[in-house]
Each structure stands twice: as C-alpha cells, then as structure tokens.
N, C-alpha and C positions, 0 to 999 in steps of 0.2 A: 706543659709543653714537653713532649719528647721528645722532639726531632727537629732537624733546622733542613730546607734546603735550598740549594742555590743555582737561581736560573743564568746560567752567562752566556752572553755573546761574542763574546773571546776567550772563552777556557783555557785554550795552552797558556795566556797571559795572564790569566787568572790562577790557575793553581802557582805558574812560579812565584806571583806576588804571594800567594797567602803560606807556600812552600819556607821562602827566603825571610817573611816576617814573622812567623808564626812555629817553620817547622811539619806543618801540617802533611799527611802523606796521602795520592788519591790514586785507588786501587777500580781502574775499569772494569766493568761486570760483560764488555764484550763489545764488540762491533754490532752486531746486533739488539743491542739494547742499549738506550740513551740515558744512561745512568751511572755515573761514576764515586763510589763511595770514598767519603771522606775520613781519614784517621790523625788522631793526635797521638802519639806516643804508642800506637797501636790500638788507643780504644776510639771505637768508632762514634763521633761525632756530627755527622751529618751527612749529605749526599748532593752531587751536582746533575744538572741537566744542561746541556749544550741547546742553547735556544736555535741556533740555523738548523736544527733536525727538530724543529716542530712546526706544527697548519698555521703559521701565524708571522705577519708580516711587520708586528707592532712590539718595540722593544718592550720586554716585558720584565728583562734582566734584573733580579730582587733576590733578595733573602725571603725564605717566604716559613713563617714558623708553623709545625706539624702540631695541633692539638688531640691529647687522646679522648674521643671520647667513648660510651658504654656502649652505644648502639648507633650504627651510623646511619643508619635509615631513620628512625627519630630523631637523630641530628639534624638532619637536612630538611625535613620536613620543618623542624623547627626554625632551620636557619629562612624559608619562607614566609613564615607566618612572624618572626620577628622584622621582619621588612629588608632583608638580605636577599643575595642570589644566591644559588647554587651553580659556578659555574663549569664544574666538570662533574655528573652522580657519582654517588657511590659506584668505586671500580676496583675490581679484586688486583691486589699483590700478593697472588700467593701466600707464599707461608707467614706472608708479613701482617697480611689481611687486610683488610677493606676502606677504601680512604677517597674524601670527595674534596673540590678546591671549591671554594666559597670567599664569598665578598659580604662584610654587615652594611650595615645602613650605609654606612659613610663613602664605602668602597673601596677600606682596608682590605685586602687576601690573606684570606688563613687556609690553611688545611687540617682536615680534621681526618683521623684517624683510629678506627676498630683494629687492635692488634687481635688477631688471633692466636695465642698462647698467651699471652698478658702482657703489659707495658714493663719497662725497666724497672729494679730494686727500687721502690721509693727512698728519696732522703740526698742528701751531698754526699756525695763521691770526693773523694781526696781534692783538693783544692790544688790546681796548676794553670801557671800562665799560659794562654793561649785557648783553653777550654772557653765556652761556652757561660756567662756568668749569669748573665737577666734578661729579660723580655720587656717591652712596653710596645703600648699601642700609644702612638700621637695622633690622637682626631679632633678633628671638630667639632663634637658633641659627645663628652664623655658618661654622662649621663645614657643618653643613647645606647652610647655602645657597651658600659655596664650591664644595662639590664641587657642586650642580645646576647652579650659572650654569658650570665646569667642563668639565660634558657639553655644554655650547651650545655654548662658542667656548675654542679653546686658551692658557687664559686660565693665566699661570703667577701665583702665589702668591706673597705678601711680609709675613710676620708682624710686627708690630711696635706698640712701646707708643707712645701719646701723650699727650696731656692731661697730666698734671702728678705729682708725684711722692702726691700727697694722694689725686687721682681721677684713677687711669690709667686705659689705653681701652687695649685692643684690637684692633687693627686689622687690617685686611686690605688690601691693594692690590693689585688685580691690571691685569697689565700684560699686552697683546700685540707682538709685534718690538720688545723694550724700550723701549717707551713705555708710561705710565700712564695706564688706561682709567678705571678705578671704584675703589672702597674699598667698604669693607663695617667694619660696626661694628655692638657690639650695642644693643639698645634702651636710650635715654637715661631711659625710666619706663614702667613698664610696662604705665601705662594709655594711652599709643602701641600701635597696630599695627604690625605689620611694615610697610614702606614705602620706595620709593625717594624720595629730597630730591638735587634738582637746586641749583647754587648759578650765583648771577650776581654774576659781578663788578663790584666797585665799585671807584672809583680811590683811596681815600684813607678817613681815617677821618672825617674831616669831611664828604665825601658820606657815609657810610653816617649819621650824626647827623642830618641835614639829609633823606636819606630817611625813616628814620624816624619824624624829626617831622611830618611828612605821610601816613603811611599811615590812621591811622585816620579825617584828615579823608575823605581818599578811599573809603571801607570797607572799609578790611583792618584787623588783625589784629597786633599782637605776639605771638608764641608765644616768643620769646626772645631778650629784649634784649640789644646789642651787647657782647659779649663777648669778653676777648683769649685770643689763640690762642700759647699755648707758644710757634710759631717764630715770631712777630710779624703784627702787624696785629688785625683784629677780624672776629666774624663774629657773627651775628643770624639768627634765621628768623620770619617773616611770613606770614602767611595774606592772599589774596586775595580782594576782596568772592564770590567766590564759595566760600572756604572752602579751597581749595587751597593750601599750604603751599609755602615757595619761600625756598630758603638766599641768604642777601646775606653775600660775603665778599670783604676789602680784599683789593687782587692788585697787583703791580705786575712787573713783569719779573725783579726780583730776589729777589721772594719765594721 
C-alpha cells in the first residue's frame, strides 16, 4: 500500500475534524481539479476527493487504500479473471502514472496503481502519531480474497490466530521481501460489508481517550470504542463527519 484516499461528502467538516485530531494539513491542487492533498508535518500522506463533484448519486464516502502494482493493465485484467470488477480502467495521472479503482470478489474497493518514476523508499519511515500505521481488509471470505489480492502482487501468506482465547480471529498477513504489508480478517458483524480499515497511529493510551472525547464534538462517529489488544496497547474505530471509517491504534517502537 502506497497511498490512502479519501472520498467525503462534507470536506470542509472533514478536514477540520482530521486538522483539530490529528493536525493534519490539506493543500488544494485547484478549482479545477477535485483533488485535495493531504499532509502530516509536511509529508505527504494521502489525498481527498469531494464526493458532490462526482456522476454519482450514491454515498460513496470511504477511505479507499491505493495498491502499487508492476503493470496495471495486467492488474485489471487479472482483477477479472479473479472474479473482481474493474470499476474505473486504467486512467493516466500524469506524472503520477496509471491507476484503475476496482472491487474483489466480495466487493471490497481498492485501488491499484502504476507509478511511473517508481513507488516510495521501501521500509518505515520515522514513526509519528497521526501517520498512517496498517491496512486490513475485513471480508467475508478470506480465503477468497487472499488468493485475489494474491494474483495482484507476490504477496506471501501467514495464518495466524489472534484476539483472545474466548473470541479468536483469524488472520492473515501478508508480507512482500519479508516485510508486512496488510492483514486480512473476517468480518467483525455481518451487517458490515466487506471493506478495507486503514489505522493511524496514536502514541499512547491517554491520546487515543483524549481523541475520542472529541470526536463527536467535531462530527464523527464511535463505531468502536477503545479496546485492548492481546499484544498490548488499545485500539478504536471512528467514523469521520463525512461517514468514512478510520482505525486509531496505540504504537510505539516496541510494540
């Protein structure tokens, strides 16, 4: 995953909330173009779209995570023949290069992405609250969507249980050049869709308390309050005044 972005349907209420929790700063690319980039401390971490200036009448408001992959026309073509859609083709960004939005079996949205100059310095980047921490995909069929995300990138496979000895999880992590990229798990209720959940790090338990007692004044959302994680720390998910959902989880170097 290179890239995160985010589709809102109230932006101005959305950047203050993620401005006032987070700090985060969003730099317009123009009246002209519906695209507002996102920065943390000045590095750039993701990018917005204002959903009422798009053909589409159906709240679509998400986090939607950008995967790189080597060739995006064999992506797509792949992402068919793995029983996925393809629901925007490959379409040039410029000097950014080449990038199609797609749905796997289950009808999770990912976006997949040809940089043309090459993707970012592989590896972690200095560790700071508010950044960017992990990816999972919650589906219905992990198996499934294993093997699809699979045929995208040579993503090797690590089964494993978590959560607790009462309510175990499932897992999945998959790793490229033994590093870890995503997870995958199945859905926490079923009246969830399948879905990718991005998490941002927070430094401590006492920030994520102290976030959360602010979200709703801002217009978000509890979807699930702070809860402790088997290997330590805590972790929460929140919804953003515009509906999009967005993991907050305690990190610190040693975790």
């Amino acid at each position: 995953v290179v890239w995160r972005d985010l589709i809102a349907d109230s932006p101005q209420q959305t950047m203050q909330f993620y401005r006032e929790l987070f700090g985060w700063q969003f730099e317009p690319l123009g009246a002209a173009i519906n695209y507002t980039l996102i920065r943390h401390r000045g590095r750039l971490i993701g990018g917005m779209v204002d959903q009422n200036r798009l053909p589409t009448s159906t709240d679509v408001s998400q986090w939607v995570v950008v995967m790189s992959v080597e060739n995006i026309d064999v992506a797509a073509a792949q992402v068919n023949a793995g029983g996925g859609q393809v629901l925007t083709p490959p379409t040039s960004l410029g000097d950014r290069g080449r990038i199609a939005v797609v749905a796997d079996p289950q009808g999770a949205i990912l976006s997949l992405l040809q940089t043309r100059d090459g993707d970012p310095v592989d590896g972690r980047l200095e560790s700071r609250p508010g950044d960017f921490l992990w990816d999972e995909l919650w589906t219905s069929d992990p198996d499934s969507a294993r093997r699809f995300l699979q045929g995208l990138a040579p993503f090797q496979s690590e089964a494993m249980t978590l959560g607790s000895e009462e309510m175990p999880i499932d897992y999945r992590l998959l790793s490229t050049r033994d590093r870890p990229r995503a997870g995958i798990r199945p859905l926490p209720d079923t009246a969830i869709s399948p879905t990718w959940v991005s998490f941002l790090q927070v430094a401590d338990e006492a920030a994520l308390d102290d976030i959360l007692a602010r979200v709703e004044a801002l217009g978000g959302r509890i979807l699930v309050p702070a809860t402790a994680r088997p290997r330590g720390g805590k972790v929460a998910i929140v919804a953003d005044p515009s509906g999009a959902g967005i993991g907050l989880q305690t990190w610190s170097e040693s975790s």
